[in-house]
Backbone as JSON, one array per atom type, in Angstrom:
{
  "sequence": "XXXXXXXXXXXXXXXXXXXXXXXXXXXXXXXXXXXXXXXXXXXXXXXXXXXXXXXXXXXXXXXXXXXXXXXXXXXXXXXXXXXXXXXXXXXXXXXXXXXXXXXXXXXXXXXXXXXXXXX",
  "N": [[-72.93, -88.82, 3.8], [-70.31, -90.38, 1.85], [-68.48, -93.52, 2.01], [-65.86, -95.29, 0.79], [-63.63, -97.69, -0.15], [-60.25, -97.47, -0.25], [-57.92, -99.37, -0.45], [-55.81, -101.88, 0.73], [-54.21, -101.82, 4.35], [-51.6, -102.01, 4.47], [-51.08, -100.99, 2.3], [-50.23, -98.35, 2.61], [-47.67, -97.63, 4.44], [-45.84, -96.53, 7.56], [-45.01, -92.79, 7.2], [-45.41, -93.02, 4.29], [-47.37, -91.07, 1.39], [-49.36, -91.55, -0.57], [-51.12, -91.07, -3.68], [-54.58, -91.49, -4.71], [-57.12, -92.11, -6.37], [-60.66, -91.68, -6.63], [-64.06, -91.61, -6.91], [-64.09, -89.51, -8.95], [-62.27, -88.01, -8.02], [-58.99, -86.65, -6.79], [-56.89, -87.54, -4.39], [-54.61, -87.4, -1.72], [-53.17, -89.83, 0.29], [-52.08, -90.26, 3.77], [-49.71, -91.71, 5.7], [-49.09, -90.73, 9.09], [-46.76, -91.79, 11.7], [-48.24, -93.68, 12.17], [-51.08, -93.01, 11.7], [-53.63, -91.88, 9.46], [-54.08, -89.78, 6.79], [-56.06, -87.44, 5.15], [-56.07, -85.65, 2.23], [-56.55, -83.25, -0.73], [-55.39, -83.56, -3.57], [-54.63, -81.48, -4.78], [-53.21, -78.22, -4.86], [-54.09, -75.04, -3.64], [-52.98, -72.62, -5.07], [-51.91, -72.9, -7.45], [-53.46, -75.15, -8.52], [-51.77, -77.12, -8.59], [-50.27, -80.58, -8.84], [-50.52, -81.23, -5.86], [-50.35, -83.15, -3.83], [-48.65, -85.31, -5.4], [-46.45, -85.89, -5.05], [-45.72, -87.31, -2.86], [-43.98, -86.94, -0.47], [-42.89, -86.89, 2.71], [-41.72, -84.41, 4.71], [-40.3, -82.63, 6.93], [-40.13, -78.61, 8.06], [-38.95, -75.53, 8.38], [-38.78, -73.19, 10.75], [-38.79, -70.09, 12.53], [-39.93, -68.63, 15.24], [-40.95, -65.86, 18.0], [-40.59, -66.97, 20.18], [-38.16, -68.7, 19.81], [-36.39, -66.67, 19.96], [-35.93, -65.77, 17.01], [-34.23, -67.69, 15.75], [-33.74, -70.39, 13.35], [-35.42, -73.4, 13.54], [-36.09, -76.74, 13.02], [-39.14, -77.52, 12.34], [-42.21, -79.98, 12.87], [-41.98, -82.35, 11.66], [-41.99, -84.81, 9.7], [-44.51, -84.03, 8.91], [-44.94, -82.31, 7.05], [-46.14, -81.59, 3.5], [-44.96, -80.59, 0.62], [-45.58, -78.36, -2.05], [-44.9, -79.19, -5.49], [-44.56, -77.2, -7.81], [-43.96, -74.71, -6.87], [-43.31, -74.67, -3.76], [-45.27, -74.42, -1.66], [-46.08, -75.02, 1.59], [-47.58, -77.66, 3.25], [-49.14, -78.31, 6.64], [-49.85, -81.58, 6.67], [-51.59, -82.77, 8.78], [-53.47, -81.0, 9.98], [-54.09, -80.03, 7.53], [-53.45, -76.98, 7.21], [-52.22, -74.05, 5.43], [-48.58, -73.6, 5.72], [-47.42, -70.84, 5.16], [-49.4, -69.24, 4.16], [-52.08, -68.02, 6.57], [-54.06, -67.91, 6.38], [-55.08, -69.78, 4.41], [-56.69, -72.87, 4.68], [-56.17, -76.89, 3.49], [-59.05, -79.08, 2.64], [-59.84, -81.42, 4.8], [-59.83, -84.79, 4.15], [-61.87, -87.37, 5.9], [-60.09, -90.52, 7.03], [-60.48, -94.07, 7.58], [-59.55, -96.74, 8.7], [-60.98, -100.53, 8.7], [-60.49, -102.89, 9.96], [-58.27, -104.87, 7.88], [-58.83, -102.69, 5.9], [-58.37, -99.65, 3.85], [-60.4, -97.2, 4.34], [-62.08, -94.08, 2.74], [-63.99, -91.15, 3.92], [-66.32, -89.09, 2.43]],
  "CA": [[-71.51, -89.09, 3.68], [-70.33, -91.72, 1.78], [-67.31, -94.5, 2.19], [-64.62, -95.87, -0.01], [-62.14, -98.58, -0.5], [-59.22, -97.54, -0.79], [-56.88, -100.21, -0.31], [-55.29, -102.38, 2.17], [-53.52, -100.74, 5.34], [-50.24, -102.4, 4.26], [-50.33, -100.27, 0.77], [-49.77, -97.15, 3.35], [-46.32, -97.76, 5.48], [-45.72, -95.47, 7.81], [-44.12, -92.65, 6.35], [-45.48, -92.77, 2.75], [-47.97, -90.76, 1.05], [-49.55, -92.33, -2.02], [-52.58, -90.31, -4.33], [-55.6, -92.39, -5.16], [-58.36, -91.36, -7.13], [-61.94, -92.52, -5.91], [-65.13, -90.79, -6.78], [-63.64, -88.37, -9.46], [-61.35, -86.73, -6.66], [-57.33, -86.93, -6.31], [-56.73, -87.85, -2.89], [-53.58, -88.2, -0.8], [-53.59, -90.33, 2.12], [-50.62, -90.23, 4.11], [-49.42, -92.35, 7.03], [-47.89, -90.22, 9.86], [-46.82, -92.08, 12.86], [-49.46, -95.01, 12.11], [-52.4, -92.14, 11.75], [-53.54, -91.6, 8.16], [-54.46, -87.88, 6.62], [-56.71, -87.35, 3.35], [-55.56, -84.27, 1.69], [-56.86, -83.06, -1.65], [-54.06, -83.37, -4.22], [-54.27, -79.65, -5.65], [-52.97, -77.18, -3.88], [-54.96, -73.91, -4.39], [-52.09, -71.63, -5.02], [-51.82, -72.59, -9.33], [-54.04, -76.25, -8.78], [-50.87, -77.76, -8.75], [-50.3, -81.45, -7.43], [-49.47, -80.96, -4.39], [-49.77, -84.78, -2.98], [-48.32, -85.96, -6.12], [-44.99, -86.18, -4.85], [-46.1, -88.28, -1.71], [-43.0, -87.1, 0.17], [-43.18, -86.04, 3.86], [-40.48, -83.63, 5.55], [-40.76, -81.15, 7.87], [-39.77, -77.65, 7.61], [-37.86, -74.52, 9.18], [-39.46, -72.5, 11.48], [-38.41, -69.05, 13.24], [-40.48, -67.38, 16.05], [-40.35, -65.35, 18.66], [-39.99, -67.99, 21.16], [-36.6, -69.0, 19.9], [-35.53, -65.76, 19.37], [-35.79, -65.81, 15.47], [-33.7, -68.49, 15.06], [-34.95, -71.31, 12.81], [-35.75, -74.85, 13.69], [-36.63, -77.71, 12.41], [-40.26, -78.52, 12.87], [-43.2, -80.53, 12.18], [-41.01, -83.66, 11.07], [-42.48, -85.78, 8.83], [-46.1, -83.9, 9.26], [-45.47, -81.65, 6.15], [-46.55, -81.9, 2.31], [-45.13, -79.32, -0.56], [-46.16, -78.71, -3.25], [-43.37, -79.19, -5.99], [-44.72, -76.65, -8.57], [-43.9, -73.36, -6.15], [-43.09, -75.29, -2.42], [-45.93, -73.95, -0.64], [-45.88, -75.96, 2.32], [-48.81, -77.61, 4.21], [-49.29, -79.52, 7.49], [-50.85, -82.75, 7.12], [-52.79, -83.22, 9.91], [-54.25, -80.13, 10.12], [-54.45, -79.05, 6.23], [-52.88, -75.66, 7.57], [-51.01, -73.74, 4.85], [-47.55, -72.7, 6.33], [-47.16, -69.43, 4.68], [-50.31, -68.36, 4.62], [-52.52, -68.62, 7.54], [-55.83, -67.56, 5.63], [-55.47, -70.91, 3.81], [-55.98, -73.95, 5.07], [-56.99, -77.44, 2.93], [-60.18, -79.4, 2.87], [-59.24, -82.65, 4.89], [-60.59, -86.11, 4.28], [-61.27, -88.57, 7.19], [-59.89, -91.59, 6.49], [-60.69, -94.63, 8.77], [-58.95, -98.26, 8.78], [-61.91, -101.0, 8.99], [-60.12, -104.46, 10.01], [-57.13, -104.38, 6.67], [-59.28, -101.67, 4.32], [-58.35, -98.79, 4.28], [-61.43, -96.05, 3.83], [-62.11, -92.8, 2.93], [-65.4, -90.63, 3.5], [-66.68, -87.42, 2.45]],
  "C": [[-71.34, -90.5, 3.11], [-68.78, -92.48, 2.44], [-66.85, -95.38, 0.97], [-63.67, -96.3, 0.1], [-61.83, -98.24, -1.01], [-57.82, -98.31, -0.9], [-56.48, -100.88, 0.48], [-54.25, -101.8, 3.36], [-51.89, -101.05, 4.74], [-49.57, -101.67, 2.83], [-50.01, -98.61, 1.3], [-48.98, -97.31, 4.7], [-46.63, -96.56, 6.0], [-44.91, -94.79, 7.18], [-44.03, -91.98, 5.15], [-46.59, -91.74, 2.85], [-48.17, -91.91, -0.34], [-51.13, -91.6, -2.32], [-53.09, -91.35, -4.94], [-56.83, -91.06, -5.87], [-60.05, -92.55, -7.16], [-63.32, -91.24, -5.88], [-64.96, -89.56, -7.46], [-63.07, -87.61, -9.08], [-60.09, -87.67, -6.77], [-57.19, -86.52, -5.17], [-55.22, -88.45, -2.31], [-53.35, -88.74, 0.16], [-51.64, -90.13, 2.17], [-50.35, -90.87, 5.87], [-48.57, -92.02, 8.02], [-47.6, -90.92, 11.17], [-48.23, -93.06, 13.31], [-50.62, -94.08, 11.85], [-52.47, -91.71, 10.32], [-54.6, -90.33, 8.43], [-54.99, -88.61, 5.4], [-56.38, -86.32, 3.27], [-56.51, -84.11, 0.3], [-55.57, -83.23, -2.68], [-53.57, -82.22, -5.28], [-54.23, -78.66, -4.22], [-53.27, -75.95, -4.66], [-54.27, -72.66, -4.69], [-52.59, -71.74, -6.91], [-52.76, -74.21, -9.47], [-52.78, -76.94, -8.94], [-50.73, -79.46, -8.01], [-49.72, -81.99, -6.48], [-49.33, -82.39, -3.78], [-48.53, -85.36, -3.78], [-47.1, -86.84, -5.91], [-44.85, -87.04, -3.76], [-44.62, -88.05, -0.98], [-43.08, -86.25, 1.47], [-42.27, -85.79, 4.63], [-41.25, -83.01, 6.49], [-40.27, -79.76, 7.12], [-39.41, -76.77, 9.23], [-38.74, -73.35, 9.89], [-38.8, -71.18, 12.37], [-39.79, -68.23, 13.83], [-39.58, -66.9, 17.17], [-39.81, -66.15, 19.82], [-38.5, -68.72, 21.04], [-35.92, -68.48, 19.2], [-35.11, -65.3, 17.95], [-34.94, -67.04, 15.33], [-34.3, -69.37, 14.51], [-34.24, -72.79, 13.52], [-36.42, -75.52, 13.14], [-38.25, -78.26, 12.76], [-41.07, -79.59, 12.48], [-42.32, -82.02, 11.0], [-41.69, -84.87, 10.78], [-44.04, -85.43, 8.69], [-46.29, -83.02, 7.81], [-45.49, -81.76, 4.9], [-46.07, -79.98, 1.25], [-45.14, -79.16, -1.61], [-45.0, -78.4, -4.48], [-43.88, -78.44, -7.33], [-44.08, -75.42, -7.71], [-43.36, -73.21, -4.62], [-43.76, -74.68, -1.51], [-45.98, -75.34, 0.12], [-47.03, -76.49, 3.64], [-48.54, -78.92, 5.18], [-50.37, -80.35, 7.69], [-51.79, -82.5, 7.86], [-53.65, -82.53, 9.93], [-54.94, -79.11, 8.49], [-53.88, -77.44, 6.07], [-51.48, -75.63, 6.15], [-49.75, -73.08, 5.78], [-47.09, -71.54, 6.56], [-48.17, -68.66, 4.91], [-51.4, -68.95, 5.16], [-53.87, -68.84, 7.33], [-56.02, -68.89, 4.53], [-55.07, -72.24, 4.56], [-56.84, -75.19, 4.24], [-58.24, -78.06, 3.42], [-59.11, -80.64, 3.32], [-60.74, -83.67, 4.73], [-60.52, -87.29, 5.18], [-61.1, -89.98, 6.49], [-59.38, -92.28, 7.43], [-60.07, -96.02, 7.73], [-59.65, -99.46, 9.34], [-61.12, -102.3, 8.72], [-58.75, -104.04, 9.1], [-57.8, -103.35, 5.75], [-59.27, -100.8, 4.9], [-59.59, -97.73, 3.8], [-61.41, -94.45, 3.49], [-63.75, -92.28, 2.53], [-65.28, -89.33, 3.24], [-67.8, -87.52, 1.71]]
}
């Protein structure tokens, strides 16, 4: 496994996303609630890029637990992709829609101010 500077913690607010490219790979980190995500920045639906847009919502949710109605979930945890709006949760890489996809994540650790990423 290796490790890579990617920047200082202060170039990822909470909040943001921002795609870096490190090691011939497009990479989105994303700062949820002080905890940063690596994502891939293609989403495997058309390769589209899905970080690109570095913008993190949530989305609408209906089960059975609240009766079909929808709610708001996952608030500020999800990433979509602005070619088609498939919709994935950060943290976990989990596509929304479909359950049989979920992305490759990248750990990405905070050493003193640098921010890292391995794989």
């Amino acid at each position: 496994m290796q490790e890579y500077a990617v920047g200082k913690i202060t170039e990822y607010p909470q909040g943001s996303g921002k795609v870096i490219k490190v090691a011939g790979r497009e990479i989105g980190i994303f700062n949820i609630r002080g905890r940063l995500y690596g994502l891939p920045n293609t989403c495997p639906h058309q390769m589209g890029p899905l970080c690109a847009s570095g913008k993190l919502t949530g989305t609408l949710i209906a089960t059975k637990d609240t009766d079909w109605q929808r709610q708001w979930s996952y608030d500020g945890e999800v990433i979509q992709c602005p070619w088609h709006g498939l919709e994935f949760h950060v943290p976990t890489g989990q596509c929304l829609a479909l359950r049989s996809v979920r992305l490759r994540r990248y750990d990405v650790v905070v050493d003193g101010e640098e921010v890292k990423v391995r794989f």
